[in-house]
C-alpha positions as CSV (number, residue, x, y, z in Angstrom):
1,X,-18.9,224.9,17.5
2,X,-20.9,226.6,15.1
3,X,-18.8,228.2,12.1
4,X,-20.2,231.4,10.4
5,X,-20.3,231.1,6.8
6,X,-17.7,234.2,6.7
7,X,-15.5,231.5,8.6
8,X,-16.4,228.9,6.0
9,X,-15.0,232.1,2.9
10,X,-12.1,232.8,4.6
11,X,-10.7,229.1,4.8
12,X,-11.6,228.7,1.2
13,X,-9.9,232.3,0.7
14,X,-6.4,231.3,2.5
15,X,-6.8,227.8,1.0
16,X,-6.5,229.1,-2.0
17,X,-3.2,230.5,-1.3
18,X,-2.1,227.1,0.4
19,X,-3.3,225.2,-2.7
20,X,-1.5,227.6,-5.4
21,X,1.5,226.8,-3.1
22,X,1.2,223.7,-3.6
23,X,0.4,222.8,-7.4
24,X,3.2,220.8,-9.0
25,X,4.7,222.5,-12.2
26,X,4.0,220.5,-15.4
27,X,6.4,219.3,-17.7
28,X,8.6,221.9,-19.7
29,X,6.5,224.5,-17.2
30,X,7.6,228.0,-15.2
31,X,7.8,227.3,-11.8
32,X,4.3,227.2,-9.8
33,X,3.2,230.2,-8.6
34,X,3.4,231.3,-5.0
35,X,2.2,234.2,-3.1
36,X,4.7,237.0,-2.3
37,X,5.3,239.7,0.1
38,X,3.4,242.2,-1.4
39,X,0.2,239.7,-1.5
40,X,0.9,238.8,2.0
41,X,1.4,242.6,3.3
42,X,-2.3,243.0,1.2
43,X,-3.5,239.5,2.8
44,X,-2.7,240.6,6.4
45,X,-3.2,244.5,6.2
46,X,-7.2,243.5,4.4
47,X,-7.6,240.8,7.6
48,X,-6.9,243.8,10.2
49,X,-8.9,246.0,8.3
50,X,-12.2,243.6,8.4
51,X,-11.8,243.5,12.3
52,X,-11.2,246.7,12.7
53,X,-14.4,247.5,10.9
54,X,-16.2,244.7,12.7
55,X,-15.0,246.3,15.9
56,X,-16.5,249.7,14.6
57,X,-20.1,248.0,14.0
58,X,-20.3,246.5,17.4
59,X,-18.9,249.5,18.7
60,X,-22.0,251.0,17.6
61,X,-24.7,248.5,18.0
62,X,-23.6,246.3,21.8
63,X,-25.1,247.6,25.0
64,X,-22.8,244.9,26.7
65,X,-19.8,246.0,29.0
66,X,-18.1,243.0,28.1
67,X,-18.9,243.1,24.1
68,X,-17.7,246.7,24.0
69,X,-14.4,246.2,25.9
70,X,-13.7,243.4,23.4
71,X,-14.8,245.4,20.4
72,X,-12.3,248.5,21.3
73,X,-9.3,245.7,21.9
74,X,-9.9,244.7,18.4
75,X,-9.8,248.0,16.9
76,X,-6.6,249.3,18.8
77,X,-4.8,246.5,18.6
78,X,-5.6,245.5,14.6
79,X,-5.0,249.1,13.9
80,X,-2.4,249.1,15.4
81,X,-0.5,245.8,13.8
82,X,-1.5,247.7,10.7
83,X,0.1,251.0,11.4
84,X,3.3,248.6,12.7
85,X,2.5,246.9,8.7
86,X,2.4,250.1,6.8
87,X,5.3,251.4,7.9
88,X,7.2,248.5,7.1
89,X,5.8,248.5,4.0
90,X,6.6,252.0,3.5
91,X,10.4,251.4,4.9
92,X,11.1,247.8,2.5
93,X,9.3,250.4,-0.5
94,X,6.9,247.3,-1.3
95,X,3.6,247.9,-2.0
96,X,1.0,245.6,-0.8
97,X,-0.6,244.2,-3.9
98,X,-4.3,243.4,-4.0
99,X,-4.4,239.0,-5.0
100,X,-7.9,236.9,-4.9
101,X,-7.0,236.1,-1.3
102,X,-7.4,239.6,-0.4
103,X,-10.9,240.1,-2.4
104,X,-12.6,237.0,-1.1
105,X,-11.8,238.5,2.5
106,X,-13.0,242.0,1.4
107,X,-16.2,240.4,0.4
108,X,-16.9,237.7,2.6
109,X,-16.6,240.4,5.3
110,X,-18.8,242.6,3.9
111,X,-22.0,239.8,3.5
112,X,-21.1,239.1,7.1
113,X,-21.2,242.6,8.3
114,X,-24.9,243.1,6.2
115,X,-26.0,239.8,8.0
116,X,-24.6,240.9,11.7
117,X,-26.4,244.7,10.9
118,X,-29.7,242.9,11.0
119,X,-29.4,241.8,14.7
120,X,-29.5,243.4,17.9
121,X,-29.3,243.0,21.4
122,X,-28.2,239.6,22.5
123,X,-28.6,238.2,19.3
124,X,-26.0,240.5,17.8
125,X,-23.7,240.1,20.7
126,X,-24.1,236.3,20.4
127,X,-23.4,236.5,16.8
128,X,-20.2,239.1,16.7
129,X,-18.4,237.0,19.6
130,X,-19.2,233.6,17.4
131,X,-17.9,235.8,14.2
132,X,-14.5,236.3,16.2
133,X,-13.6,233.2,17.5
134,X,-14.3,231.5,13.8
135,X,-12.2,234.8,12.2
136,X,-9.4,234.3,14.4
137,X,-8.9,230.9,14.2
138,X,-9.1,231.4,10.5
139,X,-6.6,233.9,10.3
140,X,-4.7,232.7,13.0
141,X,-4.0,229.1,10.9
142,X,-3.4,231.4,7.9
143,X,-0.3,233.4,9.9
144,X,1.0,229.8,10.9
145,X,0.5,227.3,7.9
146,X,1.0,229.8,4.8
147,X,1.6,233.5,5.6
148,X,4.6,233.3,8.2
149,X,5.9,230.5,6.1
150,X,5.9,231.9,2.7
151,X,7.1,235.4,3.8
152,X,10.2,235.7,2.2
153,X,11.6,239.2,3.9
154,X,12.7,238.6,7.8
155,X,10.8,241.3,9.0
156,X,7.9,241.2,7.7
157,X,8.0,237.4,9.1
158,X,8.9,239.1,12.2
159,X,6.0,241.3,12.5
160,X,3.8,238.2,11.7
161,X,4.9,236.3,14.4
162,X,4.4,238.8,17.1
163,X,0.7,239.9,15.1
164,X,0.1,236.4,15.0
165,X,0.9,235.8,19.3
166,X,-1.2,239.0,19.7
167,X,-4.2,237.8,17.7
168,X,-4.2,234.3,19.8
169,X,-4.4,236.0,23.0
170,X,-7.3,237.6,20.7
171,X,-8.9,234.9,19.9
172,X,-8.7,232.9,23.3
173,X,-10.7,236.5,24.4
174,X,-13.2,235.9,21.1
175,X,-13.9,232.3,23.2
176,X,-14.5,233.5,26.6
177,X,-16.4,236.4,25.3
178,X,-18.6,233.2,23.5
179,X,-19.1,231.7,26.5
180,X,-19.7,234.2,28.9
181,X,-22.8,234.9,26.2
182,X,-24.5,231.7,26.2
């Protein structure tokens, strides 16, 4: 399967997270430093955002029944997850802090949302579906190999584990949606 280039930012994005994680600490050094809550509220909160504006653009631009029923899934339910995340936030008084992670997504999703813009018609639909199956396995690795894990507060943990079974049932759509468009 073909991977977008957005795909290709947002590994490099959350693999910047993993790899800060994972630095040793020199000699006679602070501790290495790792990725909080705050970043991780910011992290997940930036990741609904993109889809939800993603969503919004096919929303606009797909004539397809099938394209447009996927499209208004991803912008309840990502909306949604961040209400569900705000509140939280707003509840544990943390703030979600803005981190390189959360930057790299920002832009990398706007360069992919100039680049799907230019299409139409089944080129566009083509493209968006491919853009969502690559985007949510990104993230979805992200939730399971360095988010969830490094999440310090339970239920913030908590609400990434039921975003992150969500956005699999999401992302097995994103494929089928694929498919059904070759």
């Amino acid at each position: 399967m073909k991977k977008s280039l957005f795909a290709l930012a947002i590994a490099l994005a959350f693999g910047t997270v993993a790899s800060v994680q994972a630095q040793p600490a020199p000699a006679a050094a602070t501790a290495p430093a790792t990725i909080d809550d705050a970043q991780i509220a910011h992290i997940a909160y930036t990741a609904g955002q993109i889809d939800v504006t993603a969503a919004k653009q096919a929303l606009k631009k797909s004539h397809n029944k099938a394209v447009l029923a996927f499209a208004e899934e991803m912008a309840r339910d990502h909306a949604a997850v961040n209400e569900q995340a705000l509140a939280l936030c707003k509840k544990l008084g943390v703030t979600p802090a803005d981190n390189p992670t959360s930057q790299a997504l920002a832009k990398a999703a706007a360069a992919e949302q100039v680049k799907l813009a230019a299409l139409s018609g089944d080129a566009y639909d083509k493209a968006y579906a491919a853009n969502e199956v690559a985007f949510h396995q990104t993230v979805n690795q992200a939730l399971s190999g360095t988010l969830i894990p490094s999440a310090r507060n339970e239920e913030l943990k908590s609400l990434l584990e039921t975003g992150l079974k969500l956005f699999e049932s999401h992302q097995m759509h994103a494929e089928h949606l694929a498919q059904s468009l070759k």
